[in-house]
N, C-alpha and C positions, 0 to 999 in steps of 0.2 A: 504494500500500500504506500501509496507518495505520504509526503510531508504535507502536514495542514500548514497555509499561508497567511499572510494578514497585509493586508492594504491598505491608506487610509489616503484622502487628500483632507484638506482645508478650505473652506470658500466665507471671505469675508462677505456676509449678504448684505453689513452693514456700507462698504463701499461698494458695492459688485465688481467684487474681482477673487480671483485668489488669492490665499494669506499664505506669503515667500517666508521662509527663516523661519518658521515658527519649529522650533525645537518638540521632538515625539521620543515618547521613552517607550519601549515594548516589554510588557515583564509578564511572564505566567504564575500560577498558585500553585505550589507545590509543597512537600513536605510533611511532614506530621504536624505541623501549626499552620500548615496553610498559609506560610508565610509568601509574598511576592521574588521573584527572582527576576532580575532585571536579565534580557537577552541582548538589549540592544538598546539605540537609539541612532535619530537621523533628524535632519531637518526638510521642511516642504523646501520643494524647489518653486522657480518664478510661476510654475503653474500651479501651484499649491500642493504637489503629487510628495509623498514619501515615498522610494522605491528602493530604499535599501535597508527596508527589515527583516531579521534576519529568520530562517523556518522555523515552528517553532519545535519543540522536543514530542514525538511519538506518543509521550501520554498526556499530554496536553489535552486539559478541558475546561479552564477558566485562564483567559487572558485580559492584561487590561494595556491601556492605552491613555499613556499621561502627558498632555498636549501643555507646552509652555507659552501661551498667549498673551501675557503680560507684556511684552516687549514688543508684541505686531499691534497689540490695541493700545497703547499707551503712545507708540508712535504719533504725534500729529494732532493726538488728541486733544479737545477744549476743556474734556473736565479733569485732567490730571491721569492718577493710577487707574487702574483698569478696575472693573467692578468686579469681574471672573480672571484673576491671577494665573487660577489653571484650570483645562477640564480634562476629568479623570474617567474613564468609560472602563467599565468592568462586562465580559462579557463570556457565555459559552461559544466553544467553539466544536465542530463534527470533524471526526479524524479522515485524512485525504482530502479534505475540502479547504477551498479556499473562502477566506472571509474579508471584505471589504468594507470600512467603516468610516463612512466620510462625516464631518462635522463641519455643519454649517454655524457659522461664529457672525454675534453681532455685539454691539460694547454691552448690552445688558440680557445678553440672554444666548442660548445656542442648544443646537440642537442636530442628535446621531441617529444615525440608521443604518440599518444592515445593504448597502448595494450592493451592485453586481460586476 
């Protein structure tokens, strides 16, 4: 059986565009305390795409995805810090398959889904 995958981009809906640089951590749940294990991390590129996370481990079945937003919304901003510093998506995932989790980001609110 392949390696399950994870995917994700960015899309600022608050300027409509893609959100560049914004820094992604990849970690799974593992262990006797279910603690997180970080596998990886990358940043979006200019089209907001991560493409360089890494497979994740065979018995992989809760991944999460800790997106650093604080530094793409706080850019340029009128009201200062960011209201959402970071967003954290915790999620199952099915072995062989691949899972793509895009998060649409606005300065007060944001929102994921499973795509394709």
């Amino acid at each position: 059986m392949s390696d399950s995958t994870v995917s994700t981009h960015v899309l600022d809906t608050g300027a409509g565009r893609p959100a560049a640089g914004v820094g992604v951590e990849l970690a799974v749940r593992g262990g006797p305390d279910g603690e997180w294990a970080v596998l990886g991390s990358a940043r979006t590129d200019a089209d907001g795409r991560c493409a360089a996370l890494p497979a994740l481990p065979p018995a992989a079945a809760h991944v999460r995805l800790r997106f650093d937003v604080a530094p793409h919304l706080s850019a340029g901003s009128t009201v200062g810090t960011a209201f959402f510093p970071e967003v954290t998506v915790a999620f199952a995932v099915s072995p062989g398959e691949h899972h793509h989790v895009p998060l649409l980001l606005s300065p007060f609110g944001y929102s994921v889904y499973r795509g394709s």
